[in-house]
N, CA and C atoms as an extended XYZ file, in Angstrom:
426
Properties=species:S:1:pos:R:3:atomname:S:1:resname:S:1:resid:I:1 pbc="F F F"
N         9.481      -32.710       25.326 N   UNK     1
C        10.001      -32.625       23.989 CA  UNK     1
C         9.027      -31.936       23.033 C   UNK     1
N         8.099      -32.084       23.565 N   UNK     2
C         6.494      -31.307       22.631 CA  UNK     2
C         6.732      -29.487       22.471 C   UNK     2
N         7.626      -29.122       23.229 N   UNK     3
C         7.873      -27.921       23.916 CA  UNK     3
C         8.602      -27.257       22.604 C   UNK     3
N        10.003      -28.149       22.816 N   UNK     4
C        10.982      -27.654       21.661 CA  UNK     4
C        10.500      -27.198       20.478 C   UNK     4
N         9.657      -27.981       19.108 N   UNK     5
C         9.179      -27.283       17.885 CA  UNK     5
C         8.396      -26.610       18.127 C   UNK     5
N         7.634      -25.969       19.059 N   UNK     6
C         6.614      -25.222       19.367 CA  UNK     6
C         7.691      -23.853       19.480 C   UNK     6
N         8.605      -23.794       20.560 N   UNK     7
C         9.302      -22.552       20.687 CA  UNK     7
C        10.044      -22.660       19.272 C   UNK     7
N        10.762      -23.146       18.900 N   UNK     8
C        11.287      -23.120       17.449 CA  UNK     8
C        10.563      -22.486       16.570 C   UNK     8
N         9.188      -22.864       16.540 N   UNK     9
C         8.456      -22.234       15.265 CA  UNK     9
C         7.613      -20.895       15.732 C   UNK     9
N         7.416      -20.844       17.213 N   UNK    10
C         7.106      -19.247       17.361 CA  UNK    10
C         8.383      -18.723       17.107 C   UNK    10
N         9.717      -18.743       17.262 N   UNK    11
C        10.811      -17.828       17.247 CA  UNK    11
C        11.083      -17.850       15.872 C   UNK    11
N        10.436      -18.582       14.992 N   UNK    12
C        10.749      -18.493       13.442 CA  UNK    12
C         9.145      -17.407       12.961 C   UNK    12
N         8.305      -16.997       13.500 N   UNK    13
C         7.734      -16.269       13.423 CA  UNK    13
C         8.251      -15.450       13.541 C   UNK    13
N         8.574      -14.975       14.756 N   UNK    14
C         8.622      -13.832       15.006 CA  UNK    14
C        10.003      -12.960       14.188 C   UNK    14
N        10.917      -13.701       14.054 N   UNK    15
C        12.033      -13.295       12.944 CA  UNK    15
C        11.310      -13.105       11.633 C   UNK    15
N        10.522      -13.663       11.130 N   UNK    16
C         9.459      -13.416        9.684 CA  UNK    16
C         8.814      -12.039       10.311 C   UNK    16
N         8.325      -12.000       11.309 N   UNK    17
C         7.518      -11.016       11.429 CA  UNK    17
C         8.455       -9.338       11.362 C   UNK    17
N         9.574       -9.981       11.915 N   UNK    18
C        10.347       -8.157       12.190 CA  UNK    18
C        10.959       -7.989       10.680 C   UNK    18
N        10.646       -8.722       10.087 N   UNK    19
C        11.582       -8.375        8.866 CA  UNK    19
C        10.598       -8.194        7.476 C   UNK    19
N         9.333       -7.995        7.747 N   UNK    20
C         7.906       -8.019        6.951 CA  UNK    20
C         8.542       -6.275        6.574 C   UNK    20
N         7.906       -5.821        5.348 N   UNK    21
C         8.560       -5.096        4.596 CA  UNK    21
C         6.899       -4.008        5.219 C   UNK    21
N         7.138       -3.069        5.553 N   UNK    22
C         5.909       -2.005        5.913 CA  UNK    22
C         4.878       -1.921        5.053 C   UNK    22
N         3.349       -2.043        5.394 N   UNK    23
C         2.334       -2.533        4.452 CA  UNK    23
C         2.212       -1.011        3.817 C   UNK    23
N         1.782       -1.345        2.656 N   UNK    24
C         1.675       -0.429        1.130 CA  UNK    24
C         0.204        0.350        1.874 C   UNK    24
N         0.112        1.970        1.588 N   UNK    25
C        -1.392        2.680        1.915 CA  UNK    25
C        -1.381        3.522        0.953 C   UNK    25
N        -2.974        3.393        1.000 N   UNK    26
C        -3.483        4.358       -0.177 CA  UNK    26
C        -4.093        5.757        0.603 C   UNK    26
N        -3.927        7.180       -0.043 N   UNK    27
C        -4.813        7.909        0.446 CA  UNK    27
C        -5.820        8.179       -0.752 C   UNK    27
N        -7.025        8.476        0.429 N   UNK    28
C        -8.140        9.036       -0.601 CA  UNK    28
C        -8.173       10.522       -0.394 C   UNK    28
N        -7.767       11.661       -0.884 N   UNK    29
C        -8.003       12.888       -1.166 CA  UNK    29
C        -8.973       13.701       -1.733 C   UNK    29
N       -10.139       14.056       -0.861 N   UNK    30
C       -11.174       14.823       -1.745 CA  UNK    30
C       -10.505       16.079       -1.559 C   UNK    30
N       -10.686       16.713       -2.978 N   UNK    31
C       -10.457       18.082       -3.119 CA  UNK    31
C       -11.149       19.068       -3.536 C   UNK    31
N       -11.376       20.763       -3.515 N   UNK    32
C       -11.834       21.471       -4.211 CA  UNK    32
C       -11.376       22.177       -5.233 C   UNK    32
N       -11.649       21.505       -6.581 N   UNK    33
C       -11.125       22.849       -7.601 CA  UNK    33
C       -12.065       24.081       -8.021 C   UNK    33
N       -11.300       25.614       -8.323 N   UNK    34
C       -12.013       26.072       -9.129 CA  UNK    34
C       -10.228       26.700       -9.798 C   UNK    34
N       -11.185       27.665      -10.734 N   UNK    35
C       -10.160       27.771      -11.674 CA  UNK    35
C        -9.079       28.676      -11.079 C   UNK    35
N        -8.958       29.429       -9.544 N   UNK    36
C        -7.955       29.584       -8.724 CA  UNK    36
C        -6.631       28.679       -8.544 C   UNK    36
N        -7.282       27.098       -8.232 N   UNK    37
C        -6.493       26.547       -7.858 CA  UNK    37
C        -7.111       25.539       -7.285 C   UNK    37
N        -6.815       24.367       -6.012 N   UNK    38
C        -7.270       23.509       -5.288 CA  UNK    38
C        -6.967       23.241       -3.771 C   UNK    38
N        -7.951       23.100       -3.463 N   UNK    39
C        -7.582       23.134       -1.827 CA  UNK    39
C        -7.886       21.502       -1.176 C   UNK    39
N        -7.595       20.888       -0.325 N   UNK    40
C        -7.638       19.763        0.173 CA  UNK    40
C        -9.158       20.093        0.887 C   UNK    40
N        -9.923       19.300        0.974 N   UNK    41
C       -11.372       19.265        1.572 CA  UNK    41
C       -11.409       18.156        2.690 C   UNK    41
N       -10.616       16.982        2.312 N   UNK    42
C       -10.144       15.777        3.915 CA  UNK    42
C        -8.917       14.824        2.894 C   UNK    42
N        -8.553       13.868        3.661 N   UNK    43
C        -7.608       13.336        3.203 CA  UNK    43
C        -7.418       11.831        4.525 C   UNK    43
N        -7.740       10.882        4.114 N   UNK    44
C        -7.548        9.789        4.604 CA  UNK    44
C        -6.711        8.598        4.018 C   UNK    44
N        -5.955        7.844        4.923 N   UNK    45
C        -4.905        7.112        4.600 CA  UNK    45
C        -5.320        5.506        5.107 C   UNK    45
N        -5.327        4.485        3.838 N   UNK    46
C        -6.273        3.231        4.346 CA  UNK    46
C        -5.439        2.474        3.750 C   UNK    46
N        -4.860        0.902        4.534 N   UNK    47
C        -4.117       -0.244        4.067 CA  UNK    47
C        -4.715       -0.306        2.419 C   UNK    47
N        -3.503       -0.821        1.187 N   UNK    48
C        -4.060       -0.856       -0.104 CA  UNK    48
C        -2.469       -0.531       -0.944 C   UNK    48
N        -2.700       -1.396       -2.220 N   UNK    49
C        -2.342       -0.720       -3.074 CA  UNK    49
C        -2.816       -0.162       -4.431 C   UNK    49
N        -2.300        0.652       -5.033 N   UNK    50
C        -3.419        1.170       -5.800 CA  UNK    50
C        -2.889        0.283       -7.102 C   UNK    50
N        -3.683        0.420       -7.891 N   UNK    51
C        -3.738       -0.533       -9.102 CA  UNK    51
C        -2.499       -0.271      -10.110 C   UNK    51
N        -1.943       -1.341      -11.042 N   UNK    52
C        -0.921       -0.717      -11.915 CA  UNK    52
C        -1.919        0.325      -13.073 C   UNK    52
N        -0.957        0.924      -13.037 N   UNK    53
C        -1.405        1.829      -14.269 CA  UNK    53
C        -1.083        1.408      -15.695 C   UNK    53
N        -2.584        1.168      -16.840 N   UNK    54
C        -2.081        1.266      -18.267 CA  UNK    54
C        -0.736        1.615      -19.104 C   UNK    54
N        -0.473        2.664      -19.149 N   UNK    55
C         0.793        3.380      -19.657 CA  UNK    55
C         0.905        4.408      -18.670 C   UNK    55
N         2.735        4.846      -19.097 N   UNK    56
C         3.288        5.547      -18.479 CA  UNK    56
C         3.058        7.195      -19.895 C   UNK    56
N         2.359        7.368      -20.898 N   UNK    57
C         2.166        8.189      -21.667 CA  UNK    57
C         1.684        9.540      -21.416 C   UNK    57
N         2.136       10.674      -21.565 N   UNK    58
C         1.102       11.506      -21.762 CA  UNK    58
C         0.130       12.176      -21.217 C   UNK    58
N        -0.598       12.685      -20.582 N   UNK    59
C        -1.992       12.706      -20.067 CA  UNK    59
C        -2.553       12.895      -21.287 C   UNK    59
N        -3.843       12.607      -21.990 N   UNK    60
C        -4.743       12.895      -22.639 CA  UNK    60
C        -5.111       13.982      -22.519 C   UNK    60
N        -5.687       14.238      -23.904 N   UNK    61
C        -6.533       15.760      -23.667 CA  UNK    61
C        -7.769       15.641      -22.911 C   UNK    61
N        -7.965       16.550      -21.973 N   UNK    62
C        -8.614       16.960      -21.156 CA  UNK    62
C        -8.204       16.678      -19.792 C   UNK    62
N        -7.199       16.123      -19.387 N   UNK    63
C        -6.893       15.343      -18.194 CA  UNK    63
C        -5.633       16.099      -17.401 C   UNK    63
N        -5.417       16.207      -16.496 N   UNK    64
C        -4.175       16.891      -15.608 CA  UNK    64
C        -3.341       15.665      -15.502 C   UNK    64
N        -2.307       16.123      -15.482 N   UNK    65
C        -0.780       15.415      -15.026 CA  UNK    65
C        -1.292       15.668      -13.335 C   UNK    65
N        -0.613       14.391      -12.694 N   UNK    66
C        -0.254       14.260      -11.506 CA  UNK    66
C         1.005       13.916      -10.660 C   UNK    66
N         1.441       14.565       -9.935 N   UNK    67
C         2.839       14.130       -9.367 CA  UNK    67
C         3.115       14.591       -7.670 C   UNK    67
N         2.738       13.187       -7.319 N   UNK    68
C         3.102       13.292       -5.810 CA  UNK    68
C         4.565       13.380       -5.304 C   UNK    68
N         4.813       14.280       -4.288 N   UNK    69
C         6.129       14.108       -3.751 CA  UNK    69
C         6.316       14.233       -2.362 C   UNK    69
N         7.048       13.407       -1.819 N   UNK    70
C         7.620       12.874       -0.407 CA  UNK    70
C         8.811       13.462       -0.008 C   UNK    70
N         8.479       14.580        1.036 N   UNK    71
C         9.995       14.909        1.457 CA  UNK    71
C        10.597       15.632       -0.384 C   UNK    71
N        11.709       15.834       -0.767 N   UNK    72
C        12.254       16.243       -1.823 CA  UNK    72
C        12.219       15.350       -3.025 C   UNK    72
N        11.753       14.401       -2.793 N   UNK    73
C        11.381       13.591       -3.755 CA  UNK    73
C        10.318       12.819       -4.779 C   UNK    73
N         9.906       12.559       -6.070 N   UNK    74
C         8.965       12.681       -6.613 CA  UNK    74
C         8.783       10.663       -6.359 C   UNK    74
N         7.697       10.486       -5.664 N   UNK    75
C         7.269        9.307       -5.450 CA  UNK    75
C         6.529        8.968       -6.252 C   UNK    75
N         5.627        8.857       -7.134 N   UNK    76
C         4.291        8.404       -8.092 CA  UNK    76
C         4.026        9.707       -9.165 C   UNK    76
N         3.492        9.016      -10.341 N   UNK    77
C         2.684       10.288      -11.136 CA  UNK    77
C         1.762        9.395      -11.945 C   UNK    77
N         0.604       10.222      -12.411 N   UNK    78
C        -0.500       10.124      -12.849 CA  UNK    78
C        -1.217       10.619      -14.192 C   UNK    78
N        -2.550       10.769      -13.943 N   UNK    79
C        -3.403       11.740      -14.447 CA  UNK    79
C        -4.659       11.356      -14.451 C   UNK    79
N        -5.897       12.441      -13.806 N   UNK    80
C        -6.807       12.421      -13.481 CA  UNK    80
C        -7.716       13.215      -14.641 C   UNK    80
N        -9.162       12.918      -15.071 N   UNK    81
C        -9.875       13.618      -15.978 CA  UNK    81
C        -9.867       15.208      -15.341 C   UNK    81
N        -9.648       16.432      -16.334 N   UNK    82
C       -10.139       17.366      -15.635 CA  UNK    82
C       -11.182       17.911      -14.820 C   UNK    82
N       -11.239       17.788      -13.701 N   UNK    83
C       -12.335       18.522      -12.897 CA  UNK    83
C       -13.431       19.458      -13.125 C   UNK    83
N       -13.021       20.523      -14.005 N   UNK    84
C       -13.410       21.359      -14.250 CA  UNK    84
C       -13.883       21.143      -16.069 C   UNK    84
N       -14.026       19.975      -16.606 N   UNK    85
C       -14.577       20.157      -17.479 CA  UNK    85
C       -15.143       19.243      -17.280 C   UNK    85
N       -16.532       19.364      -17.888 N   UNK    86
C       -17.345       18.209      -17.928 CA  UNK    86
C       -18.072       17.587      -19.401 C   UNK    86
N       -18.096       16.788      -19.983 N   UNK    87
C       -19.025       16.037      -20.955 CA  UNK    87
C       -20.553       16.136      -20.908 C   UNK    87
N       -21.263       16.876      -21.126 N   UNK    88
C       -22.765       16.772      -21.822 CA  UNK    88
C       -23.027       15.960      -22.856 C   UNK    88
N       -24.302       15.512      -23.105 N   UNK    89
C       -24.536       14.889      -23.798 CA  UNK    89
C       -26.191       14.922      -24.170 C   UNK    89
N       -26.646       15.417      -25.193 N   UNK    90
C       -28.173       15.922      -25.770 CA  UNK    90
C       -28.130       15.286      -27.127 C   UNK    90
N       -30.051       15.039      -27.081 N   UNK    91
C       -30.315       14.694      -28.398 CA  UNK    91
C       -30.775       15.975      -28.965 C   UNK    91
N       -30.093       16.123      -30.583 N   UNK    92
C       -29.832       17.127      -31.407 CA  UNK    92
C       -31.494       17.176      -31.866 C   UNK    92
N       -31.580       18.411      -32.358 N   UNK    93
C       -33.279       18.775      -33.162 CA  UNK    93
C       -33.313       17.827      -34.201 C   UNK    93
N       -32.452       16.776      -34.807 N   UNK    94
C       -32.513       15.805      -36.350 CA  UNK    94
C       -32.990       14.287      -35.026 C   UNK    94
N       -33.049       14.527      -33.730 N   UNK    95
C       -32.934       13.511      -33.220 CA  UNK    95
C       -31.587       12.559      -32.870 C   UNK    95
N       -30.036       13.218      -33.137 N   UNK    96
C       -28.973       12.497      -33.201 CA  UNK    96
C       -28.669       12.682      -31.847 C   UNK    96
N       -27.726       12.317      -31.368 N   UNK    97
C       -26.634       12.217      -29.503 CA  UNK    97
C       -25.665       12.954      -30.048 C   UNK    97
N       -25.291       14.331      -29.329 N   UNK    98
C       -24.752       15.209      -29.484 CA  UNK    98
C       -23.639       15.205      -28.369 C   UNK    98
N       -22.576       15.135      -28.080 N   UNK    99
C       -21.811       15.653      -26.866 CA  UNK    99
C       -21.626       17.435      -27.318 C   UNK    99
N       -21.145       18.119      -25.813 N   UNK   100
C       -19.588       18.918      -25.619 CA  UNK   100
C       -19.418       19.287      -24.778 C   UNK   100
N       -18.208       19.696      -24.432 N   UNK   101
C       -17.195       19.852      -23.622 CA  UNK   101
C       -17.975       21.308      -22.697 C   UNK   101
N       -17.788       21.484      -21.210 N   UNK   102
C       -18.693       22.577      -20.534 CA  UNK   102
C       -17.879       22.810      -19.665 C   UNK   102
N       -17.090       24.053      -19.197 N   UNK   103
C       -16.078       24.388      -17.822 CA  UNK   103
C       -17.234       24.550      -17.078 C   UNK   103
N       -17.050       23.811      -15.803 N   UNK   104
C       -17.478       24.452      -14.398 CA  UNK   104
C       -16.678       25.515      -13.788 C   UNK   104
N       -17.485       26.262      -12.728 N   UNK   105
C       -16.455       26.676      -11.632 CA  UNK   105
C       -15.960       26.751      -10.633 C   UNK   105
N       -16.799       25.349      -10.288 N   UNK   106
C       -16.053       24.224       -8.958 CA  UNK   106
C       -16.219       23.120       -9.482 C   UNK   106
N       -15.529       22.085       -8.715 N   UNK   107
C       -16.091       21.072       -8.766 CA  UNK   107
C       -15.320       20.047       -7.599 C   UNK   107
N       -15.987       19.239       -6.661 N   UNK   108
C       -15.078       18.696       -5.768 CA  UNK   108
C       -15.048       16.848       -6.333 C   UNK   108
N       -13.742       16.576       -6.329 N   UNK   109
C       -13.669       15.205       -6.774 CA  UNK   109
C       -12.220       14.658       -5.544 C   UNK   109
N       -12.410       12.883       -5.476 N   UNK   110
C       -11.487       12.510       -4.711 CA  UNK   110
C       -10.631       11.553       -5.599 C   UNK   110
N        -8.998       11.918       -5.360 N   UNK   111
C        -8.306       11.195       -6.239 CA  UNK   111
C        -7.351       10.439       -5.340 C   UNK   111
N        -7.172        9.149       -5.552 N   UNK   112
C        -6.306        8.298       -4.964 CA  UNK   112
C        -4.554        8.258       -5.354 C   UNK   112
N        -4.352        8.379       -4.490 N   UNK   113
C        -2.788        8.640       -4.668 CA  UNK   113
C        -1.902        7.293       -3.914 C   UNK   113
N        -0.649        7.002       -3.896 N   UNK   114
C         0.411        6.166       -2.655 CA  UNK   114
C         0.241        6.896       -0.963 C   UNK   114
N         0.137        6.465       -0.241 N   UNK   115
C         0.256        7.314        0.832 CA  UNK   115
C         1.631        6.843        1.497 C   UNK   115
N         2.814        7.550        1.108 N   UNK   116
C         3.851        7.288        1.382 CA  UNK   116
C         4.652        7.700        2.766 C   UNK   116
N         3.959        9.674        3.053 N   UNK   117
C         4.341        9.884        4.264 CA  UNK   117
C         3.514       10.290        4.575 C   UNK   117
N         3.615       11.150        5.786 N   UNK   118
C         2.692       11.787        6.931 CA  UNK   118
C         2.247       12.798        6.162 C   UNK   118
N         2.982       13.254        5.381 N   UNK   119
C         2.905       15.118        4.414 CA  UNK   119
C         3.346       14.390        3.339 C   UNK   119
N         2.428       15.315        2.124 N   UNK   120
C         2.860       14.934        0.528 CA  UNK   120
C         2.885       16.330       -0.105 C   UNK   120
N         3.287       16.578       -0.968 N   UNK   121
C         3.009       17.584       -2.164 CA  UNK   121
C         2.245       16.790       -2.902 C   UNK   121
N         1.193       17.255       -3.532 N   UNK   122
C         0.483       16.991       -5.090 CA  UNK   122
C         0.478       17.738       -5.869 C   UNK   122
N         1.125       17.914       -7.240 N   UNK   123
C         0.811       18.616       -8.189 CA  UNK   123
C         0.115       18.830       -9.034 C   UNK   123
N        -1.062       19.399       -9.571 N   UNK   124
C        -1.686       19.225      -10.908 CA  UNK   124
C        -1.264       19.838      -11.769 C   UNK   124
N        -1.019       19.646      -12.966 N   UNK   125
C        -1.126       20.172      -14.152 CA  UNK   125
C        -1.852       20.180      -15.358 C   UNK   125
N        -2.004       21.235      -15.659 N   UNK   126
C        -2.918       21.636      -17.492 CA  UNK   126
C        -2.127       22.292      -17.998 C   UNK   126
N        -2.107       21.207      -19.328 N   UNK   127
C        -1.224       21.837      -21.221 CA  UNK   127
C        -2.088       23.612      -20.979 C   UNK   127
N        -2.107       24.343      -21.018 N   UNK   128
C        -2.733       25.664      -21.370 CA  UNK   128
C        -2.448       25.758      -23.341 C   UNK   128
N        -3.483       27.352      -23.764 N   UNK   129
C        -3.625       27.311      -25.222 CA  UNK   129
C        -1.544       27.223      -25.514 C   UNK   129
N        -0.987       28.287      -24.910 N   UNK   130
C         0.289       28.807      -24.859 CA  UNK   130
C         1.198       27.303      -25.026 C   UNK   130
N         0.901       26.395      -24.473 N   UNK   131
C         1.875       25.201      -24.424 CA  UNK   131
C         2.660       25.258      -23.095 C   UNK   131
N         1.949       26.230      -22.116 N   UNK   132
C         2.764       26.094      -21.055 CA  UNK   132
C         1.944       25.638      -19.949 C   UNK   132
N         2.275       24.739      -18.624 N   UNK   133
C         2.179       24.228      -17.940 CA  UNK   133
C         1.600       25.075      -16.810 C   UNK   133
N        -0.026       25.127      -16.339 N   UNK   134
C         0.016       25.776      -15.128 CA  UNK   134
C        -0.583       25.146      -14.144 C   UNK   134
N         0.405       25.075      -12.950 N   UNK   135
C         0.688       24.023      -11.725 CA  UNK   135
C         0.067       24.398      -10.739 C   UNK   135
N        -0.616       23.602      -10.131 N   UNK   136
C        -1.801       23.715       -8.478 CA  UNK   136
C        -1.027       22.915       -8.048 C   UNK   136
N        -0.236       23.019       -6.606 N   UNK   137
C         0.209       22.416       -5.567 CA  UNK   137
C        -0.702       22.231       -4.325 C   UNK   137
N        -0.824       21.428       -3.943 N   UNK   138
C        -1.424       21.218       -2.695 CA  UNK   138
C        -0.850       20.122       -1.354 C   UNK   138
N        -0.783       20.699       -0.140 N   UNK   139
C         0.130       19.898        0.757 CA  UNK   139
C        -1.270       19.215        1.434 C   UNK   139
N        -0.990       17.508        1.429 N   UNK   140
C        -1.376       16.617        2.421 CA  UNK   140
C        -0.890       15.931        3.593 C   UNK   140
N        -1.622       16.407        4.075 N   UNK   141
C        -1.079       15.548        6.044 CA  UNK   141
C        -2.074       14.564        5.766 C   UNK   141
N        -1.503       13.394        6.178 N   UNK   142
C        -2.073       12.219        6.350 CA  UNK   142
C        -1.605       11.668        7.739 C   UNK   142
């Protein structure tokens, strides 16, 4: 009789188990920008989810829009600080803390995305002076 709740409660496992919803992955994407465009440098896919995001607003100035897509469809979006600009920061000849703003013309950084399929699109985008949008695509195999 010791037998019976024992098989009962493995077979109630294992029904929990086939019906467990596929675990959430994050990829980490290092990339190379220069002001061409961006190329994938590696791309690894690790159990995780990535954090909620603050607001759904805007990107800030200085920052790219992000928008991953799966197959024909837009899965996640973002925004990452621009790559290519960087923050300095010097003490002025009066002795004060001075920032500004400095373009590079590389720079390699890794941005975390959903890792939803095997292949993604990523998009970046920058506001340009014009008000128009210019887009770096890049395909990930994961």
């Amino acid at each position: 009789m010791r037998l019976l709740p024992a098989l009962l409660l493995g077979f109630a496992v294992l029904a929990l188990a086939g019906a467990a919803p596929p675990a959430e992955r994050i990829a980490f994407v290092e990339l190379r920008f220069t002001e061409g465009g961006a190329e994938v440098v590696s791309a690894e896919a690790v159990p995780g989810r990535l954090k909620a995001r603050r607001s759904a607003a805007a990107p800030r100035p200085g920052h790219l829009s992000v928008e991953v897509e799966a197959g024909d469809r837009a899965v996640w979006s973002g925004a990452v600080p621009d790559p290519l600009v960087r923050r300095r920061e010097f003490v002025n000849a009066a002795g004060g803390l001075e920032s500004r703003l400095e373009r590079v013309e590389e720079a390699v950084v890794t941005v975390r995305i959903p890792a939803v399929a095997a292949r993604q699109t990523v998009s970046f985008a920058r506001a340009s002076a014009a008000g128009r949008r210019v887009v770096t695509r890049v395909e990930v195999s994961l």
